[in-house]
C-alpha positions in Angstrom: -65.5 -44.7 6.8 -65.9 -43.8 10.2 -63.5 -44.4 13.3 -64.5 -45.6 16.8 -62.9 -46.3 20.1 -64.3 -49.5 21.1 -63.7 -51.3 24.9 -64.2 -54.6 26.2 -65.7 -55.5 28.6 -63.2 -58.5 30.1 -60.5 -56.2 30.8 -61.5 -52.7 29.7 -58.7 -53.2 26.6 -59.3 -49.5 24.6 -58.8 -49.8 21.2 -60.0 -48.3 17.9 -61.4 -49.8 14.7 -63.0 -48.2 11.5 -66.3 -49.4 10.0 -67.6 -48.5 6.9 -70.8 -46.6 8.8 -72.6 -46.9 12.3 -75.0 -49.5 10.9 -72.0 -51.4 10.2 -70.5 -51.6 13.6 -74.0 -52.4 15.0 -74.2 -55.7 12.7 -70.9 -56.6 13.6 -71.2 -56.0 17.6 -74.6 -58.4 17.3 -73.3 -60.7 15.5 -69.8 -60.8 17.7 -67.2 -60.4 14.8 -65.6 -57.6 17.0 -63.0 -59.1 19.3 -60.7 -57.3 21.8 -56.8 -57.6 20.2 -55.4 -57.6 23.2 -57.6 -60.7 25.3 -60.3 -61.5 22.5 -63.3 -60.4 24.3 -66.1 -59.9 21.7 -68.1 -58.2 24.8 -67.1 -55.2 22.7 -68.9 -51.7 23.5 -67.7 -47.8 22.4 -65.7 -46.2 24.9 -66.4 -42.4 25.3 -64.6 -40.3 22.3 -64.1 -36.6 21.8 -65.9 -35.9 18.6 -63.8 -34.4 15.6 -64.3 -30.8 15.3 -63.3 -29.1 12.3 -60.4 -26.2 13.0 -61.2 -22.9 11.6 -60.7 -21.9 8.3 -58.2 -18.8 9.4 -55.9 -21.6 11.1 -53.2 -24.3 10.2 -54.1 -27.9 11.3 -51.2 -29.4 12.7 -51.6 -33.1 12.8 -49.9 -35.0 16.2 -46.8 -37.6 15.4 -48.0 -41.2 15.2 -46.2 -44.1 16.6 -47.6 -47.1 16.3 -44.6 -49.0 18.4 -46.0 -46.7 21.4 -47.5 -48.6 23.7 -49.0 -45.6 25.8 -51.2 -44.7 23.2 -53.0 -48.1 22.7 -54.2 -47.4 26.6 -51.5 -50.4 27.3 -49.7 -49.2 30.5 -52.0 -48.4 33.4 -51.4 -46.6 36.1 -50.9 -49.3 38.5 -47.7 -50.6 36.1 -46.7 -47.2 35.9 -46.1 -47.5 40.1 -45.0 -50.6 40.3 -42.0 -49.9 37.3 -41.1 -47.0 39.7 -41.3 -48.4 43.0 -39.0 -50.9 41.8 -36.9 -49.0 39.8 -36.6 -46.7 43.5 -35.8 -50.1 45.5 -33.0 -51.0 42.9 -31.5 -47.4 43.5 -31.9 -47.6 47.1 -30.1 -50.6 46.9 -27.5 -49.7 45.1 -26.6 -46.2 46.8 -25.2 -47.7 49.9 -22.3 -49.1 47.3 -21.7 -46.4 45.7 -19.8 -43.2 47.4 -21.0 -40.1 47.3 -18.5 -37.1 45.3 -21.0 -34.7 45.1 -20.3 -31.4 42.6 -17.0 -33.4 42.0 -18.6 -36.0 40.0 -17.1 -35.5 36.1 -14.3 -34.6 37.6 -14.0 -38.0 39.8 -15.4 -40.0 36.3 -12.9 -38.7 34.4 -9.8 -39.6 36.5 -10.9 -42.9 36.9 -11.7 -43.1 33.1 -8.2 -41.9 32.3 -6.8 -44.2 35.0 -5.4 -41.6 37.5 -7.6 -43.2 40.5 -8.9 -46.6 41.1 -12.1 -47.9 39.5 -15.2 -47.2 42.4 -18.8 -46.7 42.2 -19.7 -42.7 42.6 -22.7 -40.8 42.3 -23.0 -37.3 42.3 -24.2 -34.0 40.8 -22.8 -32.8 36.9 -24.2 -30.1 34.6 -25.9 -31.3 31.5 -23.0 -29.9 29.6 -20.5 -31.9 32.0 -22.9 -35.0 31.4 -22.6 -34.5 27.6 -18.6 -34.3 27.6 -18.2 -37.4 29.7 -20.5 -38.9 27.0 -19.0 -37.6 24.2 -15.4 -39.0 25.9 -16.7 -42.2 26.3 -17.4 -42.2 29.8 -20.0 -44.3 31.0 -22.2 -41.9 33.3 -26.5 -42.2 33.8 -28.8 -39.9 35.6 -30.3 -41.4 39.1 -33.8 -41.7 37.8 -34.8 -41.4 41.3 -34.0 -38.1 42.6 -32.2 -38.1 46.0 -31.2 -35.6 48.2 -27.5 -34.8 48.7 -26.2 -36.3 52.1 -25.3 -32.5 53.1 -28.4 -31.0 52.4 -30.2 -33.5 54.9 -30.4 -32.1 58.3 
């Protein structure tokens, strides 16, 4: 059995498919068995591959984790998704940071008092630790990194 990366050519889909030899693939290219999973194509062609080089016998092959629900290694998500996901994961922050009030360092302290009731319910952000993120987790406190960094409003000149 051999392996190849195969592309189409309707919408450069890269995917892979094992025949039982070269010759093989070659009848089933001509004859247009080979379609594209993700649009159909059967405009099918090999996409450049490294070739498989045998590690040395003096050292331990380590085999990478598989995971076949990962879209990122089916060549799914381009690039231009990739931007677009972030520019509008940046416009919702952007929108929502004018709500919210800034409590800088004071942040798990400020989450915690209103968890425990001490100070009205409001919409913060702020700066914790990773250890102060994990204890307002592990307390039950609902708390999520920007994933947009921003820069503290006293830091900006």
């Amino acid at each position: 059995m051999i392996v190849f990366d195969l592309c189409c050519a309707a919408g450069d889909h890269r995917f892979e498919a094992w025949f039982a030899s070269s010759d093989a693939f070659a009848d089933q290219q001509a004859r247009g068995l080979i379609g594209c999973p993700v649009c159909g194509d059967s405009d099918v062609k090999k996409a450049v591959m490294a070739p498989r080089v045998g590690a040395k016998s003096n050292q331990l092959t380590v085999k990478a984790p598989t995971n076949p629900n990962n879209a990122a290694t089916a060549g799914e998500i381009s690039p231009e998704l990739v931007r677009k996901v972030i520019a509008e994961i940046a416009a919702k922050q952007a929108e929502m940071l004018p709500r919210s009030r800034w409590v800088g360092r004071d942040f798990a302290d400020a989450a915690r008092a209103m968890h425990e009731g001490r100070t009205a319910e409001d919409l913060i952000h702020g700066q914790a630790s990773p250890q102060e993120a994990q204890a307002l987790r592990d307390d039950g406190i609902a708390a999520m990194p920007l994933l947009v960094p921003i820069v503290p409003p006293d830091a900006v000149n």
